[in-house]
C-alpha positions as CSV (number, residue, x, y, z in Angstrom):
1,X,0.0,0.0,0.0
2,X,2.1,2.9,-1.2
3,X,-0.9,5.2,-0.8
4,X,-0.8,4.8,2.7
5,X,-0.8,7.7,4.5
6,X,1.9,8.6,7.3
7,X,0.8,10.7,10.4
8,X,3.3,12.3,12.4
9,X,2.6,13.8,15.8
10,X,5.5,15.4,17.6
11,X,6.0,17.3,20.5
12,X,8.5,17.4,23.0
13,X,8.8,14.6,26.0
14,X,6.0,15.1,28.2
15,X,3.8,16.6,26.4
16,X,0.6,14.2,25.8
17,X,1.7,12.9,22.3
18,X,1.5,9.6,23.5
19,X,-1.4,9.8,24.9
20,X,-3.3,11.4,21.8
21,X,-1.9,8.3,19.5
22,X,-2.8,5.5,21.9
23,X,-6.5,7.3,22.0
24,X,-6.0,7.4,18.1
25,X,-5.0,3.7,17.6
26,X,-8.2,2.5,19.2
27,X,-10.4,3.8,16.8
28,X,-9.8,0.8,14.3
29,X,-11.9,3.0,11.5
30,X,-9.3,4.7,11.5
31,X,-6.9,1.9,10.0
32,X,-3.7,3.2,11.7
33,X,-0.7,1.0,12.9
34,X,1.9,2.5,15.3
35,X,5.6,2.7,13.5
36,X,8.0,1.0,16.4
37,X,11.1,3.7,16.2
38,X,14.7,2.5,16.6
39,X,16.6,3.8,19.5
40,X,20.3,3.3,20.9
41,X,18.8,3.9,24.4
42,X,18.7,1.9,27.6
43,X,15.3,-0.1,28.2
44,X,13.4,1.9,30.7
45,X,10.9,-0.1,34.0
46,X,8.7,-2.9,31.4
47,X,9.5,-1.4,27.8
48,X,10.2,-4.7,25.4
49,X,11.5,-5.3,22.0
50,X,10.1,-4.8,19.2
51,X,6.7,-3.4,20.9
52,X,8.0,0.0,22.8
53,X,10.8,0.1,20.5
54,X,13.7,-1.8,18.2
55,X,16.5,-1.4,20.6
56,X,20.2,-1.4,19.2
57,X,23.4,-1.1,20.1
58,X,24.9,2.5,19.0
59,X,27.3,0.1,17.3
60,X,24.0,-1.7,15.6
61,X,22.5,1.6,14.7
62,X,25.6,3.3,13.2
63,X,25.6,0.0,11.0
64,X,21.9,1.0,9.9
65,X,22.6,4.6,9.3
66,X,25.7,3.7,7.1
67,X,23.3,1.3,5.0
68,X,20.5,4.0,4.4
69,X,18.0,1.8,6.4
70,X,16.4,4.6,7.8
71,X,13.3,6.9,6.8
72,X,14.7,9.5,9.2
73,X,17.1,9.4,12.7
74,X,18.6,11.7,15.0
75,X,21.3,11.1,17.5
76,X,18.7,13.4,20.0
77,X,20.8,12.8,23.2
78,X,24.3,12.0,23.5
79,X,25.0,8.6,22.5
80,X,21.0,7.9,22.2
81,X,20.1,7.8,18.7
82,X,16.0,7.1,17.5
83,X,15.2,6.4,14.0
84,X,12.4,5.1,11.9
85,X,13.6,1.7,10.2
86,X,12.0,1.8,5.9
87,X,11.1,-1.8,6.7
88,X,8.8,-0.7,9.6
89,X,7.2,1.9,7.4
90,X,7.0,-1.0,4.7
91,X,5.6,-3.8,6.9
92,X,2.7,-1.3,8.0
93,X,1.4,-0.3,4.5
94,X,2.4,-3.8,3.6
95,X,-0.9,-4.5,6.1
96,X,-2.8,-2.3,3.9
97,X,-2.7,0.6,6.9
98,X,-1.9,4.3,7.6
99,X,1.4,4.8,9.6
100,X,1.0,6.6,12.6
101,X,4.4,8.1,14.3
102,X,4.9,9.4,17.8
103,X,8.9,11.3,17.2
104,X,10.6,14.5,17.6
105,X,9.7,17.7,15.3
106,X,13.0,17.1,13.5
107,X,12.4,13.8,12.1
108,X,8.4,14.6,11.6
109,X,9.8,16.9,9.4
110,X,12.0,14.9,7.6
111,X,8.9,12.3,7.0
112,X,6.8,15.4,5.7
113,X,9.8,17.1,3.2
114,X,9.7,13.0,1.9
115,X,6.2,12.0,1.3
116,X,4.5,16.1,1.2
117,X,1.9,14.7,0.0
118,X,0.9,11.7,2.3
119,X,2.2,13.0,5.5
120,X,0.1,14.8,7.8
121,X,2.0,16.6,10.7
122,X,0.9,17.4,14.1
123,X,2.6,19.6,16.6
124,X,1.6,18.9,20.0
125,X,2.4,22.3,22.0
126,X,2.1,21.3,25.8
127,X,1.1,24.0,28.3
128,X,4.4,25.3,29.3
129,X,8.4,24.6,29.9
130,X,7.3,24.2,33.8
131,X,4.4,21.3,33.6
132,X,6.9,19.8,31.1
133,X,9.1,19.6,33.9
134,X,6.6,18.9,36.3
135,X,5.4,16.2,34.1
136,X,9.0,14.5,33.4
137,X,10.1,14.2,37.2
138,X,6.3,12.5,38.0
139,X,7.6,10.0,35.5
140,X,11.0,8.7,38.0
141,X,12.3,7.1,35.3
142,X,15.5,9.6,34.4
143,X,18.0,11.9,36.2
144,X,17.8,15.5,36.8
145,X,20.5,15.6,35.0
146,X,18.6,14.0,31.9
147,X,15.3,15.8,32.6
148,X,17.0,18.7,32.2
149,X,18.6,18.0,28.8
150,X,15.0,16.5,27.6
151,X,14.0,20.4,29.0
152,X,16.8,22.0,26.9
153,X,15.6,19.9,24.0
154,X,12.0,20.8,24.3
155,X,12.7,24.7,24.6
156,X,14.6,23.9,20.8
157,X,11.8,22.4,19.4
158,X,9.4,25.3,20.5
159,X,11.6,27.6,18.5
160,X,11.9,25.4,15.4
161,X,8.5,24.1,15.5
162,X,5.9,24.8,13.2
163,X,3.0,26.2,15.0
């Protein structure tokens, strides 16, 4: 299905993306299948393979980037790279469904300057820098030190997103 559509909805960490494509991939009228993304990252509490994510090495995903085998990726942390795999975009429309993506404004926008004319893009603006915070230490999965490079990060995208 090359006609599938792709819908992208980005926002920074905390900000209810998640939320909104879960609530999305319930409606099965809707024909959407969630794209797994790639990431170099540590597992976090119960995430597994293949269902939260496609978990590499950075070695593993270095490999991937060197063979083209991704739609778009982004080193976004140091040393924690996410990526969309072609085959996962691929195995989707092969299903004869729409591809729905929960990523980072940078590779939503990679996706839409792609496919123009099947992407839809969604910016997801959450309340404020402080519930983003407020939000990301409620979660106890990450450092302060982390939380407040995913802040940094989110303050980026707010000034490079397209609202």
């Amino acid at each position: 299905m090359k006609d599938g559509k792709l819908i992208v909805f980005s926002a920074p960490s905390g900000s209810g993306k998640t939320t909104i494509v879960r609530h999305l991939l319930k409606q099965e009228k809707l024909n959407l299948e969630f794209s797994i993304s790639a990431t170099s990252r540590e597992k976090r509490g119960d995430e597994l393979n293949a269902k939260d994510y496609y978990f590499l090495t950075a070695k593993e995903f270095k490999s991937k980037i060197k063979n083209d085998e991704f739609l778009e990726w982004e080193e976004v942390y140091r040393d924690n790279f996410y990526g969309t795999l072609k085959t996962e975009v691929e195995r989707i429309w092969a299903l004869g469904k729409h591809v729905i993506f929960d990523i980072d404004v940078s590779g939503g926008l990679r996706i839409k300057r792609k496919f123009p004319e099947q992407t839809l893009a969604i910016f997801v603006k959450p309340p404020s820098i402080d519930e983003l915070k407020i939000r990301l230490k409620k979660r106890k999965t990450e450092s302060d030190d982390k939380i407040n490079m995913r802040i940094a990060k989110a303050s980026a995208e707010l000034a490079t997103a397209p609202l």
